[in-house]
BAMAR-634912 format. One record per atom (N, C-alpha, C): residue in one letter; x, y, z. Coordinates in steps of 0.02 Angstrom, whole numbers, plus 50000, padded with zeros to 5 digits. Each point is the difference from the previous one (the first is absolute). Example, Ala and Ser with C-alpha at 12.3 -4.5 7.8 and 13.67 -1.06 7.14 Angstrom:
<atoms>
a506604971650390a499555005950000a500455006050000s499825005349964s500425005950003s499615005550037
</atoms>
This chain:
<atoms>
x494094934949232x499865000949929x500655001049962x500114996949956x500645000749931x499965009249977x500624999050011x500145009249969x500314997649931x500644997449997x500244998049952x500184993949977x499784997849935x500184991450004x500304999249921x500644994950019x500304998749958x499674994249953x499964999849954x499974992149970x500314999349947x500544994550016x500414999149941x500445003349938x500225005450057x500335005049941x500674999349990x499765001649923x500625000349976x500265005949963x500715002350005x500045004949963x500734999649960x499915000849951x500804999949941x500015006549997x500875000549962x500115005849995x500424999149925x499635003449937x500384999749943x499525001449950x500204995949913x499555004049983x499454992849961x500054994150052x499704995449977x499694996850054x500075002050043x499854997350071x499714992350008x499324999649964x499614992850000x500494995449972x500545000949963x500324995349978x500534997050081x499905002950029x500514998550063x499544993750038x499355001650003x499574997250054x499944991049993x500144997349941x500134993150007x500814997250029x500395004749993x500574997550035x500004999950076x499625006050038x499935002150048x499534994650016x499594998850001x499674995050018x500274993449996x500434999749967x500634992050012x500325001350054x500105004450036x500465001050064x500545003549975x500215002649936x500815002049969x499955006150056x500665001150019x500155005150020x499755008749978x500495003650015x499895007949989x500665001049926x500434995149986x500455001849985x499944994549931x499914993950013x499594996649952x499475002049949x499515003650041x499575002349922x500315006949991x500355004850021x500355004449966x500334997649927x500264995250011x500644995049974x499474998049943x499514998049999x499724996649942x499345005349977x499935001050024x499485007249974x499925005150003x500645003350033x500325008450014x499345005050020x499664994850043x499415003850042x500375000250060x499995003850047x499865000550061x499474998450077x500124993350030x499504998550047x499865005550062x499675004650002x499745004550043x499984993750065x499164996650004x499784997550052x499564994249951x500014993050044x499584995649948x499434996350065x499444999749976x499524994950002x499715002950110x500105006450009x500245002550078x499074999449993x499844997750090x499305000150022x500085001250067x499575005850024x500145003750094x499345002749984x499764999250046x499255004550036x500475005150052x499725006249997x499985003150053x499495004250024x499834999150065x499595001650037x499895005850033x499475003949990x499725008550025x500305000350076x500515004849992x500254999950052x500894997350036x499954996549957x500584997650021x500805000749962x500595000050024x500534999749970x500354994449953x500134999449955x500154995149970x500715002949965x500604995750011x500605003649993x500244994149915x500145002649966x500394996149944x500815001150021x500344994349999x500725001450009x500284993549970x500595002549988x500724996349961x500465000649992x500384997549971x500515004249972x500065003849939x500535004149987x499905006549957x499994992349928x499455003449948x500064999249937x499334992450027x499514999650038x499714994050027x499175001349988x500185006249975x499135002349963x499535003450030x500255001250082x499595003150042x499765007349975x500375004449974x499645005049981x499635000849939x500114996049970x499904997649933x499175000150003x499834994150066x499384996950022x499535004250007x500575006450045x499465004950049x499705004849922x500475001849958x499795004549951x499504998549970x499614993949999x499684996049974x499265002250019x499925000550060x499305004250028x499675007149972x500725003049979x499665003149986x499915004849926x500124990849955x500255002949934x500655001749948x500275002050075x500985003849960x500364993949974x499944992650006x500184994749982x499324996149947x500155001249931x499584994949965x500094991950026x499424997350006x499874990950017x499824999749928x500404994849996x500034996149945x499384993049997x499924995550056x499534998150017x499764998250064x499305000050023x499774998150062x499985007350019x499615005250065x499725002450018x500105003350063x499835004750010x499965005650063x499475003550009x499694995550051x499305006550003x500175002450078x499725006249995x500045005750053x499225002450034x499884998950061x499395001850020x499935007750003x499474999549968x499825009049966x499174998350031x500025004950074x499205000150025x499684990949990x500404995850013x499604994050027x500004995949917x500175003549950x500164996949935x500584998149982x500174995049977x500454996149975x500445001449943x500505006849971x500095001449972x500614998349939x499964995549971x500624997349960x500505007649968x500445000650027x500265005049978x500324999549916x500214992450015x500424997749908x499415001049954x499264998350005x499695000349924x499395006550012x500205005550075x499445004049993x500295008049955x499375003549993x500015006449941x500535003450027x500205005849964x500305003450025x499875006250058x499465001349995x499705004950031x499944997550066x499774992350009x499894994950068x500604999750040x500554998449938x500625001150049x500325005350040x499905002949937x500175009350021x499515000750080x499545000350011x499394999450058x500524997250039x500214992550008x500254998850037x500675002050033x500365001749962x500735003650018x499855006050043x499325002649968x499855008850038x499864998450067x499624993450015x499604999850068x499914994450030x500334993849974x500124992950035x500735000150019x500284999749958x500704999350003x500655004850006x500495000450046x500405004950001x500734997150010x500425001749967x500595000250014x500485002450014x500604996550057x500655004050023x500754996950002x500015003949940x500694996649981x500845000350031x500244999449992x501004997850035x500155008950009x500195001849931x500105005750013x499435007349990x499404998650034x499515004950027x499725000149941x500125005849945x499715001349948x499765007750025x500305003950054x499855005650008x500325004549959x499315007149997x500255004449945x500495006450039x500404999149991x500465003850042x500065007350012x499695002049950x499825008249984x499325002550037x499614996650027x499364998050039x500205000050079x499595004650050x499874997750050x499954993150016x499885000150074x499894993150044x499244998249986x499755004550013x499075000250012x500025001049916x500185002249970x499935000049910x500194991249968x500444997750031x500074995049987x499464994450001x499854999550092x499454996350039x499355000249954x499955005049979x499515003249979x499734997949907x500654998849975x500184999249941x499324996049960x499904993050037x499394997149950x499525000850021x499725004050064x499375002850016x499895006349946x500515003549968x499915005149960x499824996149917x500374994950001x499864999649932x499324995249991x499684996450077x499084998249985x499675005250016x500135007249990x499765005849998x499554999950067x500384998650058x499745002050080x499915006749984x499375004650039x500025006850022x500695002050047x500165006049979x500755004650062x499794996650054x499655001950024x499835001450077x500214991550029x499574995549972x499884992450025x500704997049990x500145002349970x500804998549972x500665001350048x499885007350037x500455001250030x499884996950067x499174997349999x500014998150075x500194991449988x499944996449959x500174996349989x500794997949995x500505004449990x500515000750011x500255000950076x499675004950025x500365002150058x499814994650049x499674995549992x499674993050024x500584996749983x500214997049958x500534995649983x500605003950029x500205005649973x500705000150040x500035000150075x499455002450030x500054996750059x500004993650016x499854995149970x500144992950013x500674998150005x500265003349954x500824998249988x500355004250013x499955005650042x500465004650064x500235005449957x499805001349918x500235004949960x499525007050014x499514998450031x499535008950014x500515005349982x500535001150028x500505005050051x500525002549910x499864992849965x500525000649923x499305002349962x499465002250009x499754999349931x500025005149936x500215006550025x500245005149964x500774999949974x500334994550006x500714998749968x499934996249943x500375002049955x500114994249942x500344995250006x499724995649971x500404992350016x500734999450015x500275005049951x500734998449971x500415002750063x499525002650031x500515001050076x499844995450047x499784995049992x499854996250061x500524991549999x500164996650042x500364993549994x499654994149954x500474995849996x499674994149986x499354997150015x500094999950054x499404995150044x499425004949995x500055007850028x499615005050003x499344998749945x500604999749926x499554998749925x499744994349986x500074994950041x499944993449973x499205000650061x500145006350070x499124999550040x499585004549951x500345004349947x499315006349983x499634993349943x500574996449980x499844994449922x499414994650032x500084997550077x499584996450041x499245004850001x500135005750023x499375006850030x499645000749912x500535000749939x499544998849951x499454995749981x500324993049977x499914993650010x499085000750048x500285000750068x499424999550045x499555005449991x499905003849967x499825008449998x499424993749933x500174999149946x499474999449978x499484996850009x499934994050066x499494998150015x500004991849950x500224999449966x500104994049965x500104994550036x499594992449987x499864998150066x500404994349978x500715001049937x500434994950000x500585003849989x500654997750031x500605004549994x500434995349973x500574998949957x500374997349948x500775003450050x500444999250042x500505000850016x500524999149955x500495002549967x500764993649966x500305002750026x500444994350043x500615001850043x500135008150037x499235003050038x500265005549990x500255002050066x500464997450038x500475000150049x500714998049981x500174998049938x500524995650007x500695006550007x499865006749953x500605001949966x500305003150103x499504999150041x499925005050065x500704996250043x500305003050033x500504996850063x499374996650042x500284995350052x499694996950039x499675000750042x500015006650049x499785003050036x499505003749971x499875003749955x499595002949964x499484993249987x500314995549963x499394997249970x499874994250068x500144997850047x499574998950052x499425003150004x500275007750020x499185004550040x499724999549941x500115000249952x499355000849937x499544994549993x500624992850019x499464995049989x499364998350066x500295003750045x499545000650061x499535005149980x500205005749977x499435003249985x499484999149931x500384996149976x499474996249953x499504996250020x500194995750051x499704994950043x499335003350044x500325008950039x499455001650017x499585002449981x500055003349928x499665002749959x499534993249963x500034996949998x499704994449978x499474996350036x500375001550088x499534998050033x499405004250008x500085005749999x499405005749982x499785000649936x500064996949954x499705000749933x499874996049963x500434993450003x499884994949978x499754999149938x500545002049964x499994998349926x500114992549989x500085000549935x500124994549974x500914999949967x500584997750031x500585000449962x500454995349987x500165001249907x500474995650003x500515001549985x500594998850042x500615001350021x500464995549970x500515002749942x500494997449960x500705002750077x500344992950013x500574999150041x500494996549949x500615000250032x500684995049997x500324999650067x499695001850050x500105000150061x499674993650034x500144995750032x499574994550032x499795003050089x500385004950023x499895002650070x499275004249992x500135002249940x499515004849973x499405000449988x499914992649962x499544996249978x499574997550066x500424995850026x499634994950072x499915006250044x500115006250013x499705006650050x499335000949961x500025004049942x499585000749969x499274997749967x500124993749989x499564996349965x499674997050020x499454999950004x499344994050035x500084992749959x500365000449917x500184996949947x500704998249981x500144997349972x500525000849948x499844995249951x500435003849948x500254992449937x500605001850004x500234996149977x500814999149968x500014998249920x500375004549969x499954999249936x500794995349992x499974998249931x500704997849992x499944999249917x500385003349968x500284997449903x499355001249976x499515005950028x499375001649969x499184996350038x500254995850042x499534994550007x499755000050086x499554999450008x499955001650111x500124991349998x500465000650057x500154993750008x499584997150093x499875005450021x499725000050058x499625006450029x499244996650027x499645007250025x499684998250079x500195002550048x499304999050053x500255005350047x500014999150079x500015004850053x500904999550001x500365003950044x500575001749996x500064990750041x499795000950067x499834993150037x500154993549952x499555000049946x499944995049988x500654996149943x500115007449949x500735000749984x500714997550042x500045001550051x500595001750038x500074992550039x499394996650006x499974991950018x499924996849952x499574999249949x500104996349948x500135002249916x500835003150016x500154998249924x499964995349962x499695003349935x499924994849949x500514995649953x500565007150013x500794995749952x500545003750030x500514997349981x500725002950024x499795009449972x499825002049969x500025007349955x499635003150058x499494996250043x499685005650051x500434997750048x500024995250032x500534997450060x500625004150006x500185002049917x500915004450028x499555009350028x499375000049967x499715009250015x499924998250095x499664994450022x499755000950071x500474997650056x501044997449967x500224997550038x500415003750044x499965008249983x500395004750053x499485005349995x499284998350020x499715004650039x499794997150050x499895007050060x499754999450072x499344994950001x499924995150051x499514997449967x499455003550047x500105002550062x499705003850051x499535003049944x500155004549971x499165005849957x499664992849977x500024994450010x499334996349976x499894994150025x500224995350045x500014994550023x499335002750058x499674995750021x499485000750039x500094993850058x499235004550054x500294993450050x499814993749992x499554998349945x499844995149973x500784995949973x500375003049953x500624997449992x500334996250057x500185003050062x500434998050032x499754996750055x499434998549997x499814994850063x500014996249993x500074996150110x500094996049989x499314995150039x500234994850022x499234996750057x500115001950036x499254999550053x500275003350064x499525008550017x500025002550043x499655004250020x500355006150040x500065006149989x500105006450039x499565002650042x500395005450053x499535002050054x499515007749946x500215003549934x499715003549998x499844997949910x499445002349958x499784997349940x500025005149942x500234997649940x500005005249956x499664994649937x499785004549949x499754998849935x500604995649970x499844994649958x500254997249970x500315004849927x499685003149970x500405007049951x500355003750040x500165001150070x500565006350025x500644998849985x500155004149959x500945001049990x500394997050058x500574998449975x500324996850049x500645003850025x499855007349973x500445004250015x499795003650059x499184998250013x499565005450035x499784994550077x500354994749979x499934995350089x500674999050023x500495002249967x500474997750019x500405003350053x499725007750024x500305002250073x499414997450058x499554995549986x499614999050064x500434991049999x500234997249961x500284994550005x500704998250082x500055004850012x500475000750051x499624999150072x499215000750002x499744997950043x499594992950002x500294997949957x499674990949975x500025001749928x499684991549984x499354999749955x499295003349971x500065001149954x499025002849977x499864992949971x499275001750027x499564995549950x499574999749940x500164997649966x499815003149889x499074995550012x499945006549986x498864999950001x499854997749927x499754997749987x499675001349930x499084997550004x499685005349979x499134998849996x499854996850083x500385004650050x499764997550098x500434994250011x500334996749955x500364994450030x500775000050000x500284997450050x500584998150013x500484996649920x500435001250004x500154994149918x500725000350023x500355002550045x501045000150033x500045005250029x500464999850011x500335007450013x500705003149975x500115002950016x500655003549972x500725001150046x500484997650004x500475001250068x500675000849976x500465003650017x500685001649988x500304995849943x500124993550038x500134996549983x499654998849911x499415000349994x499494998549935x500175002849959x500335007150018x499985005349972x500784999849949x500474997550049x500614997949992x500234994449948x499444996650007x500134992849971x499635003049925x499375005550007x499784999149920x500615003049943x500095007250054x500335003549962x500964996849979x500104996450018x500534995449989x500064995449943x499394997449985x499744997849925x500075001349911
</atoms>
């Protein structure tokens, strides 16, 4: 089922906006209709379904509209034209032309967001924090604190929850901003970049523990990157934005083999291709002594490869196999 679906949005930034939307629709650049109508192109003509449940990562480069897009769900970005509806209980909710009160509803209890730099109140406990928008949809004490002490155990903070933020690390604030986020039960989460400002090591384990937290809860998120390692771990999705506009959307897989132009070809030409090539990718004819799924990573056959060949199954049948050599020859490509 669609959680969130784009259609055709567009968003200016100025104090004429519609006057931008016939240039934008000629193809002019970001810098072009500045130039002739001192509007600003946010994002033009963007269309993505995303699906209950799943990750869907927006990424680009800086100034490429990705956050622009995400703000868009949930209001903080006026659309100028075309649409965002948000599934609210199995309804279809246009966020650009609904009341105010509808939206407001939705921010309290569909939608949540976690931004770059946290947005924690620093003068506030850990569990005061976590706690923060369960207090303001007027949760009872009691359900509240158990509802908290639930989340920080997910994210290893139990042991911090009587500290205030302002004593804890980077990463620390960026898990209570995650334990918030997940604390309200909102069954869509709005990420922007919120690993980036972290060292590397830090924001690894987070994105793993995002991953497992997800696998137990399975929201719905969409994840603003400029990271492409980041993106293809993360994302069941991607788009690629570029000068306001998605220039490409499907599985990391399908990205990483068929770019659409040189602009995605230079994002997928120095990453690992291991996090997504499958054994479907790299086979060849021919048959192995032991059989794996045609979707298994090809990161995840590649220490039994030293005792032969596997053979790639798909729906009980044979279709190649996979062998050193296959493996050698794709990733060489």
């Amino acid at each position: 089922m669609t959680a969130v679906s784009f259609e055709n949005v567009s968003i200016m930034f100025g104090d004429n906006p519609k006057s931008a939307l016939p240039h934008a629709d000629k193809g002019l650049e970001r810098s072009e209709i500045q130039e002739q109508t001192g509007q600003v192109l946010g994002v033009h003509d963007c269309s993505l379904e995303v699906q209950e449940g799943e990750i869907v990562v927006l990424m680009g480069l800086s100034g490429s509209g990705k956050s622009t897009l995400l703000r868009a769900v949930n209001g903080l970005n006026p659309v100028v034209r075309g649409a965002v509806h948000v599934n609210n209980g199995g309804d279809m909710v246009d966020v650009v032309s609904c009341s105010k009160a509808r939206l407001r509803d939705i921010r309290q209890h569909r939608v949540a967001m976690v931004f770059q730099q946290f947005g924690l109140l620093p003068w506030r406990t850990v569990s005061e924090n976590v706690g923060f928008g369960l207090e303001l949809a007027g949760m009872e004490t009691a359900k509240r604190a158990e509802t908290v002490k639930h989340q920080l155990e997910l994210v290893g903070l139990n042991d911090w929850a009587d500290r205030k933020v302002g004593e804890l690390s980077g990463g620390m604030q960026q898990r209570v901003g995650l334990a918030r986020a997940f604390a309200t039960d909102a069954p869509i989460l709005l990420m922007d970049e919120p690993f980036s400002a972290l060292d590397p090591l830090i924001r690894t384990r987070l994105q793993d523990e995002l991953l497992e937290l997800q696998h137990d809860l399975k929201r719905t998120i969409i994840f603003v990157s400029h990271d492409l390692d980041e993106a293809f771990k993360l994302g069941n999705r991607i788009a690629i934005l570029k000068g306001g506009r998605i220039v490409q959307s499907g599985t990391p897989r399908e990205i990483f083999s068929n770019p659409v132009d040189d602009y995605v070809q230079d994002f997928v030409a120095n990453m690992n291709p291991l996090g997504v090539l499958t054994a479907r990718d790299a086979m060849e004819a021919g048959t192995g002594d032991t059989a794996v799924d045609a979707e298994t990573p090809i990161r995840e056959i590649m220490p039994n490869l030293a005792q032969g060949p596997v053979t790639v199954m798909e729906n009980g049948t044979a279709i190649g196999r996979v062998s050193a050599q296959s493996v050698v020859a794709r990733l060489s490509e």
